[in-house]
N, C-alpha and C positions, 0 to 999 in steps of 0.2 A: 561582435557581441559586446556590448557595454557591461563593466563587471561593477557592481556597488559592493559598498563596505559599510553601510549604514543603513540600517532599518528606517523606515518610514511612515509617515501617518497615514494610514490608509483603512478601508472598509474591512469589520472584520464578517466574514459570510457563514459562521453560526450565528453570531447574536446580534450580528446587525448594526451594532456600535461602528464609531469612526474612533479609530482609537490608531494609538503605534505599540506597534509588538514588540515585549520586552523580555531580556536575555542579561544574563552573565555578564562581564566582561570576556571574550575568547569563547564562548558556547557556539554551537554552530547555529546561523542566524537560522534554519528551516527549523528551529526548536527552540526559538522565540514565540512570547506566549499574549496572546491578547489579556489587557489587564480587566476584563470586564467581566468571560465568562471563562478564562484561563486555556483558552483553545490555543492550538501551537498552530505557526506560519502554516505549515501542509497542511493540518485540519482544515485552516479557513483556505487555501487556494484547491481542497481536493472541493468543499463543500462549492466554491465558488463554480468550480464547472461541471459540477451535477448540477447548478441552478441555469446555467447558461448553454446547460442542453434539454433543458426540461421547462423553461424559463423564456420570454421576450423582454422581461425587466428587468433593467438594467441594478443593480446593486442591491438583488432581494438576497434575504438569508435563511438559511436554513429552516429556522424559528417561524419564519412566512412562508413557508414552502408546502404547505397543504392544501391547499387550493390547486396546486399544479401535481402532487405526488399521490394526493390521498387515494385516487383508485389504481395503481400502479403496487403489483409486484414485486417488493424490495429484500434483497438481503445482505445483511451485511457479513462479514466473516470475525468480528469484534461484539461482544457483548458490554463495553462501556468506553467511555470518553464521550468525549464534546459532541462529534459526530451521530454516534448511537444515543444518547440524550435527547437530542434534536429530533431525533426519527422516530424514535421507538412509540411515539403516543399516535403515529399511524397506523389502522385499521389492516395494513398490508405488509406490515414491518417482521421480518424474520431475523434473527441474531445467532451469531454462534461460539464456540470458543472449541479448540483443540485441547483435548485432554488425553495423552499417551493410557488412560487405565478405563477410560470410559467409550465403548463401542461407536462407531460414529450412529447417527441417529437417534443414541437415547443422552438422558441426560443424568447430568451428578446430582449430588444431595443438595443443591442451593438451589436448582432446576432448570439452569442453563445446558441449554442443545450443545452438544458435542457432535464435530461434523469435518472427518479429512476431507482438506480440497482435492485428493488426488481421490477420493472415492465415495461424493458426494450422495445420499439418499433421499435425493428431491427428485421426482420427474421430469423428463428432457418438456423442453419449453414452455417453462414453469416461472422466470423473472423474469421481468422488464427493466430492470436494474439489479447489480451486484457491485457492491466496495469492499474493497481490499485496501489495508492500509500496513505497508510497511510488512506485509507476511511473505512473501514467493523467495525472497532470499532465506525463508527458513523452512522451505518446505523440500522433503528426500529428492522428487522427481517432478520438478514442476511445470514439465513440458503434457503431463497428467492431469495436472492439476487447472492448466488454462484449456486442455481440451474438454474436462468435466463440465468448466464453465461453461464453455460453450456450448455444451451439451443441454443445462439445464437453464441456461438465456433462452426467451422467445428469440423466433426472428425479426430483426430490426432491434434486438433487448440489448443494451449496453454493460461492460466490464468497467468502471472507471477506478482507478487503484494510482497510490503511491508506491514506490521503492526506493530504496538508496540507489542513485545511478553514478553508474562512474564515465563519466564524460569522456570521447575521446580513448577507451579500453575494451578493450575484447571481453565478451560475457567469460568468466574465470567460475571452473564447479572444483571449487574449493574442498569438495566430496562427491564421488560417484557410487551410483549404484553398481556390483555386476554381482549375477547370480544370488540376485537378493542382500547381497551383504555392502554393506558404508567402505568405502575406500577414500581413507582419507592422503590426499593427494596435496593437500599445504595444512601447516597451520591452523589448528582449531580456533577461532573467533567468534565472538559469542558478544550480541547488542545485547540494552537493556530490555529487561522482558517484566513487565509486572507479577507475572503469575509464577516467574521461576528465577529464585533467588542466584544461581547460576547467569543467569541470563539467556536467551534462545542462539542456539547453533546456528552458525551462517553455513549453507551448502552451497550457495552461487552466491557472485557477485556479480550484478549483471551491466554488461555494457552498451556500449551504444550498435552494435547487433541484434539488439532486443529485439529493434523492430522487424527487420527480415526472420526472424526466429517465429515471432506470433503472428506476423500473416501468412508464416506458412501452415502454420496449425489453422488456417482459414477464416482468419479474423479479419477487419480493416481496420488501422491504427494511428491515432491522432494523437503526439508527444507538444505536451505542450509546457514553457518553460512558465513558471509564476515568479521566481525569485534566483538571480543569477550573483550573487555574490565571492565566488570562487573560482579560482581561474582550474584546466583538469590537470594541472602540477601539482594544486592544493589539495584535492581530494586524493586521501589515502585509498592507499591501492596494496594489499599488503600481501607480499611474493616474496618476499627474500627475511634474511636473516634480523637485517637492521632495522626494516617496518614491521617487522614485528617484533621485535624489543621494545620500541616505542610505543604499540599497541600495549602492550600487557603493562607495561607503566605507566597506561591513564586508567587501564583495568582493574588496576589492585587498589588504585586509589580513588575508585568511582566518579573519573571525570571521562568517560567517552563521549559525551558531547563535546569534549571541545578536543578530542581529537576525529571523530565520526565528522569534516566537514562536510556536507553537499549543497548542491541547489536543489531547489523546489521544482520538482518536476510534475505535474500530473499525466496519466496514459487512460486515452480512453479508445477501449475496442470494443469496436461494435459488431453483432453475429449479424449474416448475411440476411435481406430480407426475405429471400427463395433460397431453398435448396439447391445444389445441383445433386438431380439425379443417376443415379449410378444404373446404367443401362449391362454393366457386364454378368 
């Protein structure tokens, strides 16, 4: 697998522009930002193959994507960014955000849907699309949370989602459930979160087991790489004493982008077009 070290001019697939995605010196390059309409790397490679599964044109973007999406089912798990921008002036467009003090189902005082993945209040086969971006590493039990999906995906209806992957490692649950209660099992780590000055709890770090993991929850799964920049020596992996010292030293001083490196991964799973019925 050829690894790059430099960002490049390329289509961005929110707004459509031909532009090169720009970063820091040392920020991780999947958090490099189109200079047009300010979307990062996985914004535009998650946006690019929902258009290139929804899509036969070659290099459409999001912003052109009603003609193809407008009677389709969609929900996102993000109430803003580039992504949700893009969608939301569709006719079919659902959004949500997770809030610890608001019921899933109803919503806060601004009016935004509050909605656990792990105990979703939509009707089973209910989207024909669902995006996830960058959440299941922060969710308690997320082997719940991709059966829910699946639950409220039509058949044939797709999951397509980013995560931080750690190439080449075992999925690591960073915290487990038992008897209802958080067992924290390593080191508390915590990515940037808009909505919580804190930042959001990591409880899995997931590896390249992913895949046999969600198709055994009964899904089929298509990992596809958009941006390979990083060899899996590079990407932190944080288990022991000394990576995590380094962690809380790019923590304190609000640079986890440039210690968070990954590639750009997108994952799309799709629910079966027939049931298999259970005769027992």
């Amino acid at each position: 697998m050829e690894i790059m070290k430099d960002t490049v001019n390329q289509f961005c697939s929110i707004c459509g522009k031909n532009s090169q995605f720009l970063c820091e010196a040392d920020v991780s390059l999947r958090e490099a930002r189109c200079p047009y309409c300010g979307a990062s790397q996985r914004n535009s490679d998650l946006a690019k193959i929902i258009m290139r599964t929804f899509s036969t044109i070659e290099n459409i973007s999001l912003l052109q994507a009603e003609p193809f999406l407008k009677n389709m089912e969609i929900y996102e798990a993000q109430s803003s960014g580039q992504v949700h921008d893009a969608l939301c002036r569709l006719p079919h467009y659902t959004c949500s955000e997770f809030f610890n003090d608001i019921p899933s189902g109803q919503k806060n005082l601004n009016g935004i849907l509050c909605q656990d993945l792990q105990n979703l209040t939509f009707p089973s086969d209910n989207f024909d699309l669902i995006i996830t971006q960058d959440i299941f590493e922060h969710i308690r039990e997320p082997e719940k949370a991709f059966v829910e999906i699946r639950r409220v995906l039509k058949p044939g209806g797709y999951h397509i989602f980013t995560i931080p992957y750690n190439e080449g490692k075992t999925t690591l649950r960073r915290i487990t459930i038992e008897d209802g209660k958080e067992i924290q099992k390593c080191p508390p780590v915590y990515h940037g979160d808009p909505l919580r000055d804190q930042g959001a709890l990591v409880f899995t770090d997931f590896g390249s087991d992913l895949i046999t993991r969600i198709e055994k929850l009964g899904f089929s799964l298509v990992t596809i790489p958009c941006g390979i920049w990083y060899s899996p020596s590079e990407i932190p992996y944080i288990i022991d004493e000394t990576s995590y010292e380094t962690y809380l030293k790019y923590y304190h001083t609000n640079e986890l982008c440039r210690f968070f490196k990954y590639n750009s991964w997108v994952f799309r799973s799709q629910k079966p077009e027939t049931q298999v019925k259970n005769n027992a």
